[in-house]
N, C-alpha and C positions, 0 to 999 in steps of 0.2 A: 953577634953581627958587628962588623966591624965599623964605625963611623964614617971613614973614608964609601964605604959601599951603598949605606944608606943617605949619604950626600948624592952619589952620582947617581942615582936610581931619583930621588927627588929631583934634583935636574931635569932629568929627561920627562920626568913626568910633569914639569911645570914648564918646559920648555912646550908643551903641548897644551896647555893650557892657558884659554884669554880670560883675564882678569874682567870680571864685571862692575860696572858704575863707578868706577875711580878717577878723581878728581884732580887735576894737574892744575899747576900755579905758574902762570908767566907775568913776571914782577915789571910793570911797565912806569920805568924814570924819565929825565931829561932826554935821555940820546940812547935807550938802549931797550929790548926786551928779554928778560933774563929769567926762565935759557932760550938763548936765539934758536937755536936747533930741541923741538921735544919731539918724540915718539911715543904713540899711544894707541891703543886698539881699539878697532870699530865702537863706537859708542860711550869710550869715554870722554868725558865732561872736561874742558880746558878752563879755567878760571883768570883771564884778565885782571891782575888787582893795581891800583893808581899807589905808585909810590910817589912822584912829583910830576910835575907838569899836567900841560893838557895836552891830550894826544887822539885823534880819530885813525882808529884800526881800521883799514883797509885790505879787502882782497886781492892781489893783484889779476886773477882773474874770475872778480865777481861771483864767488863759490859765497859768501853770507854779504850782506847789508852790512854798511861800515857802521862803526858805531865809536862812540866817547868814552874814554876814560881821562877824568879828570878828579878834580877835590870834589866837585860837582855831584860825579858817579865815579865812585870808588871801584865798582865792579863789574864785569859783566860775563857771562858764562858762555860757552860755545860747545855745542856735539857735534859730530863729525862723526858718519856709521860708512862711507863709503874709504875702502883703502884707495891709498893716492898720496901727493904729497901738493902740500896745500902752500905756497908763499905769499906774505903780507908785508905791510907797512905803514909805518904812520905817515899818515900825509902831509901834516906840519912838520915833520923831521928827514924825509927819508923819501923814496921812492923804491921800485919793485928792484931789491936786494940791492939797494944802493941808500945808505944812510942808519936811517932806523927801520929795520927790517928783522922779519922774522921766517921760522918754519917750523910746518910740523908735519908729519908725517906719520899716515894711519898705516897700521900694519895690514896684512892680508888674515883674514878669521881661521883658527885652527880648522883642523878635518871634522867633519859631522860626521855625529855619533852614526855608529850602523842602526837605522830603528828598524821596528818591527809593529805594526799597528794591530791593536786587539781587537776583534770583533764581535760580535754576535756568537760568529759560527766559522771562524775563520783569524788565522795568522796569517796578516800582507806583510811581507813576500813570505811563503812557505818555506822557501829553500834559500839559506842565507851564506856565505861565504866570507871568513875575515879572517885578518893575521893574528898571531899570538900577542895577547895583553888587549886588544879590540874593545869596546864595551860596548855590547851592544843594551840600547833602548828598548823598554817593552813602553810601546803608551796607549792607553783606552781610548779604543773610539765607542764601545758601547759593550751592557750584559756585564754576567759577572763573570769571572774567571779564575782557577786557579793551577799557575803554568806548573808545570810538574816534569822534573828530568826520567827521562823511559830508566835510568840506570840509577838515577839517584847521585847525579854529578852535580846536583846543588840543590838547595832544599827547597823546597814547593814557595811558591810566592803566590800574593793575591793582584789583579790589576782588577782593580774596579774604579766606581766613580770618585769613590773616598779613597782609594789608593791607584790615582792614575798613569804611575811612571815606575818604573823601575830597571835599575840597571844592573849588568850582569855581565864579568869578566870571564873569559874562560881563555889560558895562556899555552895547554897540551894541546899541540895539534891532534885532529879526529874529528869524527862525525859524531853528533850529538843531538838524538832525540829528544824530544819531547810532546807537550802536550797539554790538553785542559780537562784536569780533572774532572770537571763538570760534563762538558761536551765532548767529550772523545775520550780515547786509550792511548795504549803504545800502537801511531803507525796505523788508527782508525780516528774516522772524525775530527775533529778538531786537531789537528796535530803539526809540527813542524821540523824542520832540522837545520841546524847550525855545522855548518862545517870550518877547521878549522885549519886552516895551511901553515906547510912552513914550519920552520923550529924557532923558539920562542929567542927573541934576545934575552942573554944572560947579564946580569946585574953581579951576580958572585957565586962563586960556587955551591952557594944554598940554593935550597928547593923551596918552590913557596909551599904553604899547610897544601896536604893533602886535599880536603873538603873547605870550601872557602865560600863565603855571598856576603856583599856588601850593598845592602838596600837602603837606599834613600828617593823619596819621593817632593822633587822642588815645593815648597810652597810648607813643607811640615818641620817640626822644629825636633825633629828626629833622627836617629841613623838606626839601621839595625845588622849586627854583624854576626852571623854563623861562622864557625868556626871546627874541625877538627883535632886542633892541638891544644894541651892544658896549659900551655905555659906562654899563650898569645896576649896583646895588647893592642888596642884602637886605639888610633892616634887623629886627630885632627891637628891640620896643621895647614896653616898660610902660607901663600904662596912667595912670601919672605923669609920661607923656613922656621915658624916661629913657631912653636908646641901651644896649640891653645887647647888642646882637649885630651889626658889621656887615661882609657879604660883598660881593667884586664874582662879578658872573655870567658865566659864557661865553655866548657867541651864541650860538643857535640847540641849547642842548645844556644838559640838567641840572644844574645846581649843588647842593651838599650841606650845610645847613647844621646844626650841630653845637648843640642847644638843651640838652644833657644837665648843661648844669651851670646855668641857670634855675631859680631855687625856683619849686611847682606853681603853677600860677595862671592869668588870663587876658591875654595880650600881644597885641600888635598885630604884624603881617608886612606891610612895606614893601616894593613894587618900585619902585625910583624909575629914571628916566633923565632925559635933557635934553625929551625928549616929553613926562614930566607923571609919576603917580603914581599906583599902583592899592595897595591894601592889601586885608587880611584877617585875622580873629578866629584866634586860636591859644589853644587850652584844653589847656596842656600841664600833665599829668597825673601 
């Protein structure tokens, strides 16, 4: 696989992903806030830090409580989960975008995932429709379950209370059965279908692994990756392109990857082989 191809496929996949709890630094001196312009995504954290002077941070329209940064109080922290763009200033220096003035600017939240709610005795919505590369959500609302493809297009999964999420790629357009082994068959009881539109965007002339599942459930310090080719590798990787985790898989059989020591955040999850490369969004918790 050629470098250039698994750069522009991580692009795209990180340009679709918001970065969770990250923590931005606006250095506030004499006459300036630096960086005067930052952008950041819903909910993360701006950290005010006092380089000199005394300065009262102001909203220019009353969006938070003004507050002090000086030797006094060195610091003070600010979230912002609503997108918009937000203008400030300090009052002793500056008024709104005139003097000592600032911006920042929340981005709007990527696309939610397609979910699927599990039930007792029932998949909300039954009948699901998405583009190629989609990920859809399984998440428990109650009972146990274990979701089962009618062909065997990914390998059975559990949603239960100890395992309440899981997510699932599929990039062939088609229809695609399934079902709760427990509570139903192929296309009785318990059962549902994914349908899949559309021809997938291509990243490089590879094919991703034929047989592929990428399971992670938020809140566990696990991944686990099925795979059909012998010669695959799990990759965890930051959303600054950085390698922080990498496994080879066994064929045809569950691999366990070990994310417990990752600070919380949003990562990327790589399946690569000599066929091409499929990934997916990891919000480890």
């Amino acid at each position: 696989m050629k470098r250039t191809n698994l750069c522009v496929f991580l692009a795209s996949l990180i340009a679709s992903t918001s970065v969770i709890a990250v923590t931005h630094t606006v250095n506030v001196s004499d006459f300036q806030f630096s960086p005067q312009m930052l952008t950041i995504d819903p909910g993360d954290t701006v950290e005010f830090v006092w380089v000199s002077g005394s300065h009262p941070v102001a909203s220019d329209d009353g969006s938070w409580t003004t507050f002090s940064i000086s030797g006094g109080n060195p610091s003070n922290e600010l979230v912002l989960t609503t997108p918009g763009t937000y203008f400030y200033h300090c009052t002793a220096h500056g008024s709104p975008q005139n003097g000592m003035w600032g911006q920042i600017t929340v981005s709007s939240p990527p696309p939610i995932l397609a979910t699927v709610q599990v039930a007792d005795s029932t998949f909300t919505p039954q009948f699901l429709t998405i583009d190629p590369g989609d990920t859809v959500e399984f998440v428990w609302v109650s009972g146990d379950h274990l979701v089962e493809s009618d062909d065997g297009s990914w390998p059975t999964f559990p949603i239960t209370a100890a395992d309440p999420t899981q997510h699932l790629i599929l990039t062939t357009p088609g229809t695609y059965f399934y079902h709760c082994q427990i509570h139903g068959g192929p296309q009785i009881g318990m059962w549902g279908q994914i349908t899949v539109t559309g021809t997938p965007a291509s990243v490089s002339e590879a094919t991703p692994p034929e047989t592929y599942a990428i399971m992670h459930s938020p809140g566990q310090d696990v991944i686990r990756v099925w795979c059909s080719e012998s010669d695959a590798s799990a990759q965890v990787i930051s959303v600054l392109g950085q390698v922080c985790s990498l496994s080879p898989t066994s064929q045809d059989a569950w691999t366990t990857v070990d994310v417990s020591g990752l600070p919380r955040g949003n990562y990327i999850v790589l399946l690569a082989s000599d066929r091409g490369i499929v990934g997916s969004r990891l919000i480890h918790r």
